[in-house]
C-alpha positions in Angstrom: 112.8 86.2 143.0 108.8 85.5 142.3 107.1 82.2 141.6 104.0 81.9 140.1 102.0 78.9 141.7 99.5 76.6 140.8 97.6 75.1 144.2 95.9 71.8 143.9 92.6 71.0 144.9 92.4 69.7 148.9 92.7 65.8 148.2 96.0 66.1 145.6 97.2 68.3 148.5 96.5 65.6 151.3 97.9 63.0 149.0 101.4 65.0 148.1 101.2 65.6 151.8 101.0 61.9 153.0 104.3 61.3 150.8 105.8 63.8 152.4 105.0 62.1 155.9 105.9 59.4 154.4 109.4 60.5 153.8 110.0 61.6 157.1 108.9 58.5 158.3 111.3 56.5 156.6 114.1 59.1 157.4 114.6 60.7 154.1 114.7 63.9 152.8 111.1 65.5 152.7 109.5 68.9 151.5 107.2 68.0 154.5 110.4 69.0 156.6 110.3 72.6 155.7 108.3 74.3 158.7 107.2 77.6 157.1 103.3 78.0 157.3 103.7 79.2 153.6 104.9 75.9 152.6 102.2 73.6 150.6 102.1 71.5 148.0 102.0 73.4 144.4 103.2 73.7 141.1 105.7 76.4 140.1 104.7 77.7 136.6 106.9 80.4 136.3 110.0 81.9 138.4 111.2 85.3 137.5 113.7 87.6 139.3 111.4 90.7 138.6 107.9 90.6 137.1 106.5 93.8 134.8 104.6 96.6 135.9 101.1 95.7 136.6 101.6 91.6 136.7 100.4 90.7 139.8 96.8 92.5 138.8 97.2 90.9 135.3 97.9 87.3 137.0 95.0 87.7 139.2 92.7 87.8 136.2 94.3 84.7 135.0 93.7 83.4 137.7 90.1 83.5 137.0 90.7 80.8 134.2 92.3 78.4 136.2 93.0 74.6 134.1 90.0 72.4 135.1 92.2 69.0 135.9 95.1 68.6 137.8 95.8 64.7 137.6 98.7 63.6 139.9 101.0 60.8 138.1 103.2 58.9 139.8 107.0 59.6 140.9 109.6 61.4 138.6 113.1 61.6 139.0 115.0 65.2 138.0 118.8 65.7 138.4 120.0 68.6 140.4 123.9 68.8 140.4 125.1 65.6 142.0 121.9 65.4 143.6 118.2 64.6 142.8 114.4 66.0 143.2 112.0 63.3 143.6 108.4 64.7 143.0 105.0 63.6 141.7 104.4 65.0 137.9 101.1 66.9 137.0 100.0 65.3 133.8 100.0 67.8 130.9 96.6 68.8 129.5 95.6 71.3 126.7 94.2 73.7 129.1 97.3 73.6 131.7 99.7 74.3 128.5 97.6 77.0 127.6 97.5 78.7 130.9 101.4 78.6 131.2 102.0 80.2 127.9 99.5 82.8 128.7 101.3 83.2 132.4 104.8 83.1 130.1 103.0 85.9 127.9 102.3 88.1 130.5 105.6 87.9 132.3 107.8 87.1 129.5 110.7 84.5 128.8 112.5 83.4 131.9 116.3 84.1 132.2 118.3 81.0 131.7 118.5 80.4 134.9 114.9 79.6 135.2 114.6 78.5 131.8 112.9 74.9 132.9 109.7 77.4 133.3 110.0 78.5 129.6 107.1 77.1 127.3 108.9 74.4 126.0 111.1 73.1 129.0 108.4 73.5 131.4 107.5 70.4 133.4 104.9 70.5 135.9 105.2 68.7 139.0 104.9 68.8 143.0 108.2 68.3 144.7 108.3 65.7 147.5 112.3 66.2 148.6 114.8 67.5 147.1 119.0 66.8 147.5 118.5 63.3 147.5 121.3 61.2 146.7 120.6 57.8 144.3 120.8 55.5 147.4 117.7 57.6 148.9 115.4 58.3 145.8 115.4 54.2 145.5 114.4 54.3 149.4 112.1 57.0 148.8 110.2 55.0 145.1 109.6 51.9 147.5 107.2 54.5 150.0 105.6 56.9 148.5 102.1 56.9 146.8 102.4 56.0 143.1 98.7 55.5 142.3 97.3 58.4 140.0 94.9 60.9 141.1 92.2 63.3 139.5 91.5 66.2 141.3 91.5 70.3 139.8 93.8 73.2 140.8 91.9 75.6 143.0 94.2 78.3 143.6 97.1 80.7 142.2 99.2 82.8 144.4 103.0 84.7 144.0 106.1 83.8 146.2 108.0 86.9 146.7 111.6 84.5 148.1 113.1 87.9 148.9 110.2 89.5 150.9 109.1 85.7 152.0 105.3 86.8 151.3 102.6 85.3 149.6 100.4 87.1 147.1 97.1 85.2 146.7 96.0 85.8 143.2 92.8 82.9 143.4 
């Protein structure tokens, strides 16, 4: 499986970070837990179990035209089985839809089992924990940061889950 990523700028990343801590703090579940050296915050535009031949070359110049803004919003709640993802949404701007449909061009139409990364399901976000029950996402809304934040994305790079190796595109 490969994961296109957006990487925000260094002050969304220390404020997605300081939710995380804050999770941990409080003793709920946090993406801050997860002690890979790979793991950051980041938005996943795309998830594909294969990418074409020549992608990663073809992302990399994409990369080049990265979306100018990446404003941080509050908290957003998604459901995940009988569980739930708490994570901060990135508000949608003209550019950032543009540069997933080009990503979305280039790769093509995600199976449905990504099909939340498909042009018109997409929603970007940063994930703060994931398998939270009800109980904990209201323990979770009462700690995190909910002020919004303007910063700008200032990288791309390419999960390879399989390989556990990142590609940095930008």
């Amino acid at each position: 499986m490969f994961s296109v990523e957006l990487l925000p700028s260094d002050d969304v990343d220390a404020a997605v970070r300081d939710d995380w801590q804050r999770l941990i703090d409080a003793g709920l579940p946090s993406a801050g837990r997860h002690p890979s050296e790979t793991n950051r915050p980041h938005v996943t535009v795309a998830v594909r179990d294969d990418l074409p031949d020549g992608a990663v070359s073809r992302l990399a110049v994409l990369g080049e035209r990265l979306p100018p803004v990446c404003r941080l919003g509050g908290a957003v709640v998604f459901p995940a089985r009988d569980r739930f993802v708490l994570a901060r949404p990135i508000v949608m701007t003209a550019a950032l839809m543009r540069f997933h449909a080009d990503v979305v061009g280039l790769i093509g139409a995600p199976p449905e089992d990504y099909a939340v990364t498909a042009q018109d399901r997409w929603t970007p976000h940063v994930t703060l924990a994931r398998r939270m029950t009800s109980e904990q996402v209201g323990q979770a809304l009462a700690v995190v940061g909910a002020a919004s934040l303007d910063g700008r994305f200032s990288g791309l790079r390419l999960w390879d889950a399989e390989q556990k190796l990142v590609t940095v595109l930008r």
